[in-house]
C-alpha positions as CSV (number, residue, x, y, z in Angstrom):
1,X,64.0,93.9,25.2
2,X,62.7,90.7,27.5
3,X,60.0,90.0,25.1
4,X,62.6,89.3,22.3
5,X,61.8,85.5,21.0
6,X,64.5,83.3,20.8
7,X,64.2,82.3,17.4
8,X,62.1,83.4,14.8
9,X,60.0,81.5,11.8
10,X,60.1,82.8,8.2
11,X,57.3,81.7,5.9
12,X,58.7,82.7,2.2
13,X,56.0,83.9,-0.2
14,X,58.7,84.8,-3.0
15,X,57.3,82.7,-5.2
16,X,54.0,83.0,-5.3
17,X,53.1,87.0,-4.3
18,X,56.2,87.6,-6.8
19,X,55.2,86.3,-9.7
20,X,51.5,87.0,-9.6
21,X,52.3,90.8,-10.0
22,X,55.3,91.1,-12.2
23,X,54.4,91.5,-15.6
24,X,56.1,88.7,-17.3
25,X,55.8,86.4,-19.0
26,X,57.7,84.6,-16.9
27,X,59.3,81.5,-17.6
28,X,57.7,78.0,-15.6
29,X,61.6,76.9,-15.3
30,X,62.8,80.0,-14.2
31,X,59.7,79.9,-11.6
32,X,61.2,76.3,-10.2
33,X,64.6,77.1,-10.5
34,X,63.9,79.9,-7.6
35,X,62.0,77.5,-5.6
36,X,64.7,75.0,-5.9
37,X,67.3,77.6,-4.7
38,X,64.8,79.1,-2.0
39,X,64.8,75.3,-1.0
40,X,68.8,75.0,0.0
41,X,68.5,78.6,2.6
42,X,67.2,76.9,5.5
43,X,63.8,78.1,5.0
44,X,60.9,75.9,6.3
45,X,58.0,77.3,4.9
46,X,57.9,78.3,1.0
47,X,54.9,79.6,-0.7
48,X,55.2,77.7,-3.6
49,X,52.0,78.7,-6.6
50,X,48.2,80.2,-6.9
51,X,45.9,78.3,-8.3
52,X,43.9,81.2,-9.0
53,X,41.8,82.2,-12.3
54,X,44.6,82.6,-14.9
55,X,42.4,85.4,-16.9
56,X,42.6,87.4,-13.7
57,X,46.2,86.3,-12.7
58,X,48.1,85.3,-15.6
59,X,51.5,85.0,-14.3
60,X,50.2,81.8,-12.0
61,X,48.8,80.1,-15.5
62,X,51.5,77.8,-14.9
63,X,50.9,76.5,-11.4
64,X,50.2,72.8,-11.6
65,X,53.6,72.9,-14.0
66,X,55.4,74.3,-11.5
67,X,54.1,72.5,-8.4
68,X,55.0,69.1,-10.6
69,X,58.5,70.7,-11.8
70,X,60.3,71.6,-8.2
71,X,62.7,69.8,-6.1
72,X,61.1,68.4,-3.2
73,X,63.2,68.5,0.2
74,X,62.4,66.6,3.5
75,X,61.6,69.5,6.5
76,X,60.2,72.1,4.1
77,X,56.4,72.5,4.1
78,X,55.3,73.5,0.4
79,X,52.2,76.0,0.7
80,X,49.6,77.7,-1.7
81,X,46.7,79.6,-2.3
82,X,43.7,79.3,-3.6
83,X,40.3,81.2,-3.1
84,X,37.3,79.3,-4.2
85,X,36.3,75.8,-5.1
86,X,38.1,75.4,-8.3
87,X,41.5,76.4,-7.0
88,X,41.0,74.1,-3.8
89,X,40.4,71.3,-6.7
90,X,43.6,72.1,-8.4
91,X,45.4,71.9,-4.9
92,X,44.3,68.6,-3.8
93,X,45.7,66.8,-6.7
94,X,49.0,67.8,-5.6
95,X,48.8,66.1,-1.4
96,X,51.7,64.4,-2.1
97,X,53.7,68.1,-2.7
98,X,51.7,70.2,-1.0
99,X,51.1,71.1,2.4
100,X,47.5,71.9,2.5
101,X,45.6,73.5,5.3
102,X,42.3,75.4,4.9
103,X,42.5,79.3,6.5
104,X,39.6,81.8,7.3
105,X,40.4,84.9,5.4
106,X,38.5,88.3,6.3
107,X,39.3,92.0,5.4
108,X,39.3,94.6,8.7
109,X,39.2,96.7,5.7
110,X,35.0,96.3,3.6
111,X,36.2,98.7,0.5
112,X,39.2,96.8,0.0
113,X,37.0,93.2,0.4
114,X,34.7,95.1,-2.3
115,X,38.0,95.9,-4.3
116,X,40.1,92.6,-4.1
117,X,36.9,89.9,-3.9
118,X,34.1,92.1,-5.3
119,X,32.4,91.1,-1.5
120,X,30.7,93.5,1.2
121,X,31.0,92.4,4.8
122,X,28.2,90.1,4.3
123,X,29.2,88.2,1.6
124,X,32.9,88.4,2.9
125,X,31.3,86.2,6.1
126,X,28.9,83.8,3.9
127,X,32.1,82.9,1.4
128,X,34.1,82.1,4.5
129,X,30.9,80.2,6.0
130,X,31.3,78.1,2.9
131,X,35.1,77.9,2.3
132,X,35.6,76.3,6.0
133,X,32.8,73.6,5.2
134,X,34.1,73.2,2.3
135,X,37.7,72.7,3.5
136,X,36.4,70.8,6.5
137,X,35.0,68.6,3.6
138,X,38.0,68.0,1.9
139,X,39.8,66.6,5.1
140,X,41.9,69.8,5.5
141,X,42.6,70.9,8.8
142,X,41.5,74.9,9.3
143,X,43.8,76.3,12.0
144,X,44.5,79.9,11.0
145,X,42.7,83.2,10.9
146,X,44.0,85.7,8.3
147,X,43.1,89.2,8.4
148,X,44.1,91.6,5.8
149,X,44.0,95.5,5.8
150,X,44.8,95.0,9.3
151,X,46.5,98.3,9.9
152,X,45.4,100.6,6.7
153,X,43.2,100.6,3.2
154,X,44.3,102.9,0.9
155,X,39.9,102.8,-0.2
156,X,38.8,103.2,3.9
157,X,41.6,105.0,5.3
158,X,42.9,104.3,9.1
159,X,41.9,100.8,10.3
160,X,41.4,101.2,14.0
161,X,42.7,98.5,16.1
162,X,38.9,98.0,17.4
163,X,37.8,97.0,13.6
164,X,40.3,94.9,13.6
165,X,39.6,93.0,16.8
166,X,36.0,93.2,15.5
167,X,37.3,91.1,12.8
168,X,38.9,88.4,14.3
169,X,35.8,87.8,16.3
170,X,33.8,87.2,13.1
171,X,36.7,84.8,12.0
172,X,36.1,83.4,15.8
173,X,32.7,83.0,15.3
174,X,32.9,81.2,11.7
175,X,35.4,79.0,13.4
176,X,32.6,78.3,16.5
177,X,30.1,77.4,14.1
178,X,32.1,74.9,12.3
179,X,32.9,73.5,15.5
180,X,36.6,74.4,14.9
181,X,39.4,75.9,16.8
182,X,41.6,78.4,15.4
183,X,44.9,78.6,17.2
184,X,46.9,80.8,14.7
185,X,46.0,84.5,13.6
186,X,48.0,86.6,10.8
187,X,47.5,90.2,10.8
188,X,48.5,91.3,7.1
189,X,49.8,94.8,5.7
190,X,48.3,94.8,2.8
191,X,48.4,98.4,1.7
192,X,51.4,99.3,3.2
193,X,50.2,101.6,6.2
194,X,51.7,100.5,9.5
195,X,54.1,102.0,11.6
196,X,55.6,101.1,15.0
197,X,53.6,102.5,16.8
198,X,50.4,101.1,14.9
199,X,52.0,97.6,15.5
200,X,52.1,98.2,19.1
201,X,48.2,99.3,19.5
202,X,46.7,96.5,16.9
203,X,48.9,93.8,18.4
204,X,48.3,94.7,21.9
205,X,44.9,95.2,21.6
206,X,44.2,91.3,19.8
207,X,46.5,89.9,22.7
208,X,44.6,91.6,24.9
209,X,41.2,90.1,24.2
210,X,42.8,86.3,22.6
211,X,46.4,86.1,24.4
212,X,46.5,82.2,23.7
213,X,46.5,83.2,19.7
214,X,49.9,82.7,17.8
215,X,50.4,85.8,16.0
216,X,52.0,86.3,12.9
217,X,52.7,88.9,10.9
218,X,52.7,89.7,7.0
219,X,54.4,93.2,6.3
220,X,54.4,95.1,3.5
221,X,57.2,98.0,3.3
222,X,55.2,100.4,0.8
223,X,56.2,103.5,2.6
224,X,59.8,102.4,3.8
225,X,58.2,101.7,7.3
226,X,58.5,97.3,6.6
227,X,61.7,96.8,8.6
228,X,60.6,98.7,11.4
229,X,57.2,97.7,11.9
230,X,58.9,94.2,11.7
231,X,61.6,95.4,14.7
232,X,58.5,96.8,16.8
233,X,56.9,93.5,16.8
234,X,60.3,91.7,17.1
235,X,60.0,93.7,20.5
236,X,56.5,93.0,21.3
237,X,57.9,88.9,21.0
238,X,56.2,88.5,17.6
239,X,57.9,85.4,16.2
240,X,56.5,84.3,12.9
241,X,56.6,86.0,10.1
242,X,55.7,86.5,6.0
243,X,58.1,87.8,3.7
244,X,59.7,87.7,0.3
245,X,63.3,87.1,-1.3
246,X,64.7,90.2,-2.5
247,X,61.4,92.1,-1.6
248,X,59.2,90.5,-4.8
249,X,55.7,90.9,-4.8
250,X,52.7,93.4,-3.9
251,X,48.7,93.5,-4.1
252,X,47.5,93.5,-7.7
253,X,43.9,95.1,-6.1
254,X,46.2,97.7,-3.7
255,X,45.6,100.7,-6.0
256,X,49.7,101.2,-5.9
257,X,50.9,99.8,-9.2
258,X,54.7,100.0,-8.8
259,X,55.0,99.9,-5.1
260,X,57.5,98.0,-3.3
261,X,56.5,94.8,-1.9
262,X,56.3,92.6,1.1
263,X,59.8,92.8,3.6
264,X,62.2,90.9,1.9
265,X,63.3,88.1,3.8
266,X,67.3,88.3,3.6
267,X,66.7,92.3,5.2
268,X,64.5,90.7,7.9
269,X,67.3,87.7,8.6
270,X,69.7,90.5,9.0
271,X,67.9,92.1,11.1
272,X,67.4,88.9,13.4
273,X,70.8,88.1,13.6
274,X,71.7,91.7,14.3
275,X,69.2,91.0,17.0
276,X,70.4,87.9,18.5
277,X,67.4,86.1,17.0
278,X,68.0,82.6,15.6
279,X,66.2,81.8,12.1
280,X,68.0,78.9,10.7
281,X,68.4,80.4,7.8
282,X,71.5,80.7,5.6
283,X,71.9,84.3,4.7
284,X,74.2,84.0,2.0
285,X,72.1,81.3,0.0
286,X,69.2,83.4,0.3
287,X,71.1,86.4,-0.6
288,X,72.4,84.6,-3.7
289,X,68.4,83.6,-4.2
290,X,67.8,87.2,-4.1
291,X,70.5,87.9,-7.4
292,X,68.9,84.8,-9.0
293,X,64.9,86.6,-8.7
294,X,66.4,89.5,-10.3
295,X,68.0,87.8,-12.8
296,X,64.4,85.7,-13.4
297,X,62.0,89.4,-13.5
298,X,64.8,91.3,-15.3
299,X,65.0,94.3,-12.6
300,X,66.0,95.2,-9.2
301,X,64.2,94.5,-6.6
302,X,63.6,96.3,-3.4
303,X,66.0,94.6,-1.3
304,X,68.5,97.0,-0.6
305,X,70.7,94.3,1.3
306,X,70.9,93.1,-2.3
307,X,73.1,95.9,-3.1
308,X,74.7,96.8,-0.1
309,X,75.9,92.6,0.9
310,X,75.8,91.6,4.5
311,X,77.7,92.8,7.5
312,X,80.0,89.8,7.9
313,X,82.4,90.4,4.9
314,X,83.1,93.9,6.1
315,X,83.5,92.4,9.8
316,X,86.4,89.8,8.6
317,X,87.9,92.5,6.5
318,X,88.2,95.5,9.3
């Protein structure tokens, strides 16, 4: 347990992976009123809105309405996504809300590029050629490597952990040629098909060839598995993480409608604390965030800590 960090950072994508997948409509209030209460847990890293095409996303219509709408507070950096030109447009008029960073985004996984982008390898490597100049362009900083279907693709199967260091080398290699230095790399999930022991072998065989990269993780628990994949890495000294309040969220292109989500954050806390693992973050707020989500979609969510409450109360009470 040596390799156990000493505190770990939470990026909350609630928000924005929620409400691009939940059928809605859902209201733009309702959408601030969760980023306002995500904004009092301690959290230091919210996913805020997609400025993506609303006729293929329509839940994120809204975004400029809601990045205006919310309650900006000092410490918190206010993220979103985009993925072409247009959305990067949309962002940039928001620098005064928005921490904006440009990322190189690559799938270890070519049918589920082809799936989620309509892009083979190729074009998957040109787009990113042309996203980093044009991010470069806009005065954005490009730090990070992303790189989805890092452990499975429900369309290709097992990703072995050599595809996936193959990957990050392309994203290296974009990053050369741009005359860039990428000092962050997440290894995402997407499909749901990690376990422990696939942590282990895709983590270990990235820090094996780039031990100076930060690694971060973004976990989906489509199979139950979430939780534990996120203790293995815990182990391994993994210290930044994705995740979402009360478990909101999924892939729209995953093939899965009606799977659960990424981890959700409150379970993860728990799990931290459990741990000995400092996160700053108030688990009771973000626990009463949780109720507020499924209040806003009109279901339960995943979280099962949602249900069940945290330890504490039944350790004051015995």
């Amino acid at each position: 347990m040596s390799d156990l960090p000493a505190r770990v950072e939470i990026a909350e994508e609630g928000p924005r992976e929620g409400f691009q997948i939940e059928k809605g409509p859902i209201a733009t209030a309702d959408k601030i009123a969760l980023i306002d209460a995500l904004s009092l847990t301690g959290l230091r890293r919210i996913q805020v809105a997609s400025f993506v095409n609303p006729r293929l996303v329509p839940g994120w219509a809204d975004a400029e309405a809601v990045v205006a709408g919310f309650t900006q507070r000092a410490g918190i950096a206010y993220t979103a996504l985009w993925f072409n030109r247009t959305g990067l447009d949309r962002a940039l008029g928001f620098r005064d809300r928005l921490h904006l960073t440009g990322a190189i985004a690559l799938s270890a996984s070519e049918a589920f590029s082809q799936k989620n982008l309509n892009r083979n390898r190729a074009g998957q490597l040109a787009a990113m050629r042309a996203q980093t100049a044009l991010h470069l362009a806009a005065g954005l900083k490009v730090t990070r490597l992303g790189i989805m279907a890092a452990f499975g693709c429900n369309y290709a199967g097992d990703i072995a952990p050599a595809q996936v260091v193959a990957t990050v080398a392309d994203g290296l290699a974009i990053a050369a040629e741009a005359g860039i230095t990428l000092t962050d790399l997440s290894l995402a999930d997407t499909m749901g098909w990690a376990t422990p022991q696939r942590i282990e072998r895709t983590v270990g065989a990235v820090r094996s060839r780039w031990p100076d990269l930060r690694l971060s993780l973004h976990l989906h628990d489509t199979r139950g598995l979430g939780i534990a994949n996120a203790h293995a890495a815990l182990r391994l000294g993994i210290a930044r993480f994705d995740a979402t309040v009360g478990g909101l969220g999924g892939c729209p292109f995953a093939g899965q409608p009606g799977a659960p989500g990424n981890i959700a954050t409150e379970e993860l806390v728990l799990l931290c604390e459990e741990m000995g693992i400092a996160t700053g973050i108030d688990l009771a707020a973000l626990i009463a965030a949780g109720h507020l989500a499924e209040r806003i979609v009109g279901h339960a969510l995943p979280s099962t800590l949602l249900r069940a409450g945290p330890l504490s109360a039944f350790r004051r009470a015995a």
